[in-house]
N, C-alpha and C positions, 0 to 999 in steps of 0.2 A: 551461479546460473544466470543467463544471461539472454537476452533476443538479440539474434545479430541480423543484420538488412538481410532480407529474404535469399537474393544474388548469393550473399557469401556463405552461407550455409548449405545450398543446393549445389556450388562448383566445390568448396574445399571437401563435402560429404562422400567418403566412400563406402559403400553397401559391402557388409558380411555375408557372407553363406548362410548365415542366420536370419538376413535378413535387418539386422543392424547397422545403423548407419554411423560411422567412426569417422572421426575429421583432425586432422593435423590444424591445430592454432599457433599461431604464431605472434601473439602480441610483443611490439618489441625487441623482436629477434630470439625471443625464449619460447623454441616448440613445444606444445604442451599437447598430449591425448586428449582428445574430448568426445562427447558422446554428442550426438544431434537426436532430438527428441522433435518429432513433426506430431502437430496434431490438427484438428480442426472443433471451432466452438461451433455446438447446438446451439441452430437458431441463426448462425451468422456463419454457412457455408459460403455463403458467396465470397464473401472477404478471403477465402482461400488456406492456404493452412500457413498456420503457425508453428515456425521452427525454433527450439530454444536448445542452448550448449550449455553442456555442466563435467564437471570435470569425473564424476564420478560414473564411471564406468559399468558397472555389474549394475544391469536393470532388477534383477532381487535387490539389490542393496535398495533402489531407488525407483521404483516402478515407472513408467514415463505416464502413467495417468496421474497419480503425485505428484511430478515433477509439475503438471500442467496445472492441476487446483493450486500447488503451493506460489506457483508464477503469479496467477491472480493473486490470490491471499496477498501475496505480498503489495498488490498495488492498494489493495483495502487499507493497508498499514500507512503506506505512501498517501494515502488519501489524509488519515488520521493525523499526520504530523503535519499536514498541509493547514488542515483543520487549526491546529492550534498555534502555530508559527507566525501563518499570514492571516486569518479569517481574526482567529478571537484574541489573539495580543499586537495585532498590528504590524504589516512590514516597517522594518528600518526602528522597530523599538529594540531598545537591549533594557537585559535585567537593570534593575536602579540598585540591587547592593554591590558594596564592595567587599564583602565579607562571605567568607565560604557558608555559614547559616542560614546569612539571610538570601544567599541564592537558592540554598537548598528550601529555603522557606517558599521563595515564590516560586521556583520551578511545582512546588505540590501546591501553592496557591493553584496555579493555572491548570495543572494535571486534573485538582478536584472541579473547577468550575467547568470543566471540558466533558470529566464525568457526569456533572449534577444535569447538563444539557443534555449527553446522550442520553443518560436515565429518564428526561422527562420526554427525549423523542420518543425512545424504546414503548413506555407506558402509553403515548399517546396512540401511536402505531399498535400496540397490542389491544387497546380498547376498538380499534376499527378493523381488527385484521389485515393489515397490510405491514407490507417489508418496511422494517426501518429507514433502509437504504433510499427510499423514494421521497423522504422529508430531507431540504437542504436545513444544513449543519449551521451555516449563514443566516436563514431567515429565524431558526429557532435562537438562535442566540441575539440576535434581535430583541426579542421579547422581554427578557431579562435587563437587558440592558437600557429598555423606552422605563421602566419600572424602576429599575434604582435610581434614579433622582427623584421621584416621584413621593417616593418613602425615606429618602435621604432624609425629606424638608423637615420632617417629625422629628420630635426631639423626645427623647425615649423615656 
């Protein structure tokens, strides 16, 4: 599933008798069937509608209101790896092991400190009623990290 620039989904798009809109793609000379899925977001009508292509056909199989929360969903996720890649391990680092453990080690290093942060947004945000989503990911990890040196200096 896919957003293609507005133009190419409104000219390749042909209308069913159902009322379906069905589009020949063509990526790289291999036609493929595809469904066009038009919708528009609450709240942000003017922006116009939003057309996405998915290769699955039968709107039972795939409801085009699904289709359009799981489109979002997915940029949430896109968000998330964003989060951890460039924000909390730094662009242009790579893992320091050379051994399949110790990657497996730091990849759950990082997985859990990306946790322990959303958990303390989620809790902070649940005590004031508001959306998670409204606290940057950036400035909470921030906090933690003005703090570990601070308590590094102690010797245990």
């Amino acid at each position: 599933m896919f957003r293609p620039a507005p133009l190419i989904a409104h000219a390749a798009a042909r209308w069913t008798a159902t009322g379906r809109a069905v589009a020949e793609a063509s990526p790289r000379a291999y036609g493929q069937l595809v469904r066009v899925v038009e919708y528009t977001v609450v709240g942000h009508e003017e922006a116009g509608p939003i057309g996405l292509i998915t290769t699955i056909l039968d709107p039972g199989q795939a409801p085009a209101a699904e289709l359009a929360a799981l489109y979002h969903e997915r940029w949430d996720v896109e968000g998330v790896l964003d989060e951890i890649k460039v924000h909390q391990r730094g662009p242009d680092v790579v893992l320091r092991s050379k051994y399949p453990d110790g990657v497996e080690q730091e990849v759950y290093g990082s997985l859990l400190v990306h946790h322990s942060v959303r958990q303390v947004m989620y809790q902070a945000t649940d005590r004031a009623r508001t959306d998670p989503d409204r606290l940057s990911f950036t400035c909470s990890l921030r906090a933690p990290r003005r703090q570990v040196p601070a308590q590094a200096a102690f010797s245990p």
